[in-house]
C-alpha positions in Angstrom: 131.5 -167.4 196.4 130.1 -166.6 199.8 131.3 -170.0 201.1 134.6 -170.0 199.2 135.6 -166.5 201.5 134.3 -167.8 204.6 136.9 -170.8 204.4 139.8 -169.1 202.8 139.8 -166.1 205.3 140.8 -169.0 208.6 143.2 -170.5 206.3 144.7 -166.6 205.4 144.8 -165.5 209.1 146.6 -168.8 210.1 149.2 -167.8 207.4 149.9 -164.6 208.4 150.0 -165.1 211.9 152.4 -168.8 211.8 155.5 -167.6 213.6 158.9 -167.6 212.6 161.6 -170.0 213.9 165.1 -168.3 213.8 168.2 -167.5 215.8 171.3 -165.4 214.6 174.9 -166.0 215.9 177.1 -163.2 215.3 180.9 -165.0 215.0 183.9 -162.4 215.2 187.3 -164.3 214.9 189.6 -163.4 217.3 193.2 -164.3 215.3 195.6 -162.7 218.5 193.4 -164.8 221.0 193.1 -167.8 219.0 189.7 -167.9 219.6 185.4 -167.2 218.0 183.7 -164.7 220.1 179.9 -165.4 219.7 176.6 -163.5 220.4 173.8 -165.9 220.1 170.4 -164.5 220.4 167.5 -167.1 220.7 164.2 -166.6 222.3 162.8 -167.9 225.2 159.0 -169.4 224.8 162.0 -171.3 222.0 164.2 -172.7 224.7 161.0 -173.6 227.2 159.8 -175.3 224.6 162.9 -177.6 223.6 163.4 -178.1 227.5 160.2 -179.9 227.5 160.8 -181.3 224.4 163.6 -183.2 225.9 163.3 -182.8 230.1 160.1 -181.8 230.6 157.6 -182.7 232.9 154.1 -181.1 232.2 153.0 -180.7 236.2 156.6 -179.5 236.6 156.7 -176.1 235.2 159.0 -174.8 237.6 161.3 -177.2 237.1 161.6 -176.2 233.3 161.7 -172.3 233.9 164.6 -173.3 236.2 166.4 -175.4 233.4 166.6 -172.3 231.0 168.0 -169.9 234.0 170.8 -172.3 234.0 173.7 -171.7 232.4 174.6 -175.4 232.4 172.0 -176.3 230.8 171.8 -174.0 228.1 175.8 -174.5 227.4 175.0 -178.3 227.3 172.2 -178.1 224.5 174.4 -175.6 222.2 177.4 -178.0 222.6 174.8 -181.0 221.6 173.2 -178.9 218.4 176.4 -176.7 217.0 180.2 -176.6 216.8 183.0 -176.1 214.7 184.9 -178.5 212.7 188.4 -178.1 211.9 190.7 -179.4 209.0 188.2 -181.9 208.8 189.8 -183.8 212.0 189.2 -181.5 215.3 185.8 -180.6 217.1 185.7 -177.8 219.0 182.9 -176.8 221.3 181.5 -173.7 223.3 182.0 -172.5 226.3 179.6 -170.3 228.0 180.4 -166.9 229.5 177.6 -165.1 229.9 173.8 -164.6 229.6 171.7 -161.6 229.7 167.4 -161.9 229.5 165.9 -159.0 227.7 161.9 -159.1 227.2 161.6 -162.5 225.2 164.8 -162.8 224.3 168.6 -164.7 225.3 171.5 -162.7 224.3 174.5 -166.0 225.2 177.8 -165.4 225.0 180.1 -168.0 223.9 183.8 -168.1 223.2 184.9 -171.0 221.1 189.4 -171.6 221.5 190.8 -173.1 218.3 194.6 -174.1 216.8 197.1 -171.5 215.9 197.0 -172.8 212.4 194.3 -174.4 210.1 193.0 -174.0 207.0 189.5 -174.9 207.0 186.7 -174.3 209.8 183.6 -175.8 208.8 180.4 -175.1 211.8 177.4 -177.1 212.1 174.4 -175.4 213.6 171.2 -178.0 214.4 170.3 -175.3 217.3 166.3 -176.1 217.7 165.9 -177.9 214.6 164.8 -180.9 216.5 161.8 -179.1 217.7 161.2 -176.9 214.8 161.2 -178.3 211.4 161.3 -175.0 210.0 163.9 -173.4 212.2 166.6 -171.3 210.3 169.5 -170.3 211.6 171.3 -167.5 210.6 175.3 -167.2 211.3 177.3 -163.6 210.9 181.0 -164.6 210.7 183.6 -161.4 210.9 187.4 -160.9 210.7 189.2 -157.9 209.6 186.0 -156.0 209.1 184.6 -158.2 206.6 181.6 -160.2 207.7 180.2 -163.1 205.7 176.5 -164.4 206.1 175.1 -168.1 206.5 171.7 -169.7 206.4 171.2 -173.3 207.7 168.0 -175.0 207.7 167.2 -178.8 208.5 168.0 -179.2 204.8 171.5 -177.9 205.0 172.5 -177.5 208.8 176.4 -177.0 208.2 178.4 -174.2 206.5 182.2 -173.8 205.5 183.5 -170.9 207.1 186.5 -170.4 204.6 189.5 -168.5 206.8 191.2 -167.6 202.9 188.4 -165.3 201.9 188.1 -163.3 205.0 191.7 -161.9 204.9 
């Protein structure tokens, strides 16, 4: 019994302590301004991490703390992981207007310009799935004070954001 603890307690502590991959966008629809005003919040060890993942350079560590500080950069990686989709026909990507560091954390501000008119607005989110098989992103989509809530996960990366049920 003795032995059984002594290898089941490593295996418990690495359990509790395996960290959490997540991000949450907060979407508000802006119908007078045709636009999506987002709030993304990720977290930075996160995006040091998928800079080297994709740029990185191990005896360059500068170079990657310096790719995350840029605004081009980040706005490049969200445009390549996450955008709408709409009526099935146009893609419309992010544009980057601000960023504010807080501890660990990257508050990003995005605005997103779409048609006058559609009917359906589908969003794909893949944002650090391909560095984190468990990654979950959460999406908060508002209009008229009603917000709707979305999960994607590597299984199911994409929701349907339907414009009809948020009147």
């Amino acid at each position: 019994m003795l032995q059984l603890i002594r290898y089941m307690l490593p295996a418990f502590w690495l359990f509790l302590y395996h960290p959490v991959h997540y991000s949450v966008m907060n979407i508000e629809y802006n119908e007078s301004g045709n636009g999506m005003n987002c709030l993304l919040k990720l977290f930075k060890d996160d995006m040091y991490l998928m800079a080297f993942h994709h740029y990185g350079d191990r005896v360059n560590e500068k170079a990657l703390h310096d790719s995350i500080q840029c605004n081009a950069f980040i706005e490049k990686y969200i445009n390549t992981m996450a955008w709408f989709v709409i009526d099935n026909t146009d893609t419309v990507h992010f544009s980057l207007t601000d960023r504010t560091d807080e501890n660990d954390v990257l508050w990003i501000r995005l605005q997103a310009h779409l048609p006058a008119k559609f009917s359906k607005l589908e969003m794909a989110n893949y944002l650090l799935m391909d560095i984190f098989p468990d990654q979950t992103n959460l999406v908060i989509f508002s209009r008229n004070e009603k917000e709707f809530g979305y999960q994607m996960t590597y299984e199911s990366p994409t929701c349907t954001l339907d414009i009809a049920q948020s009147l």
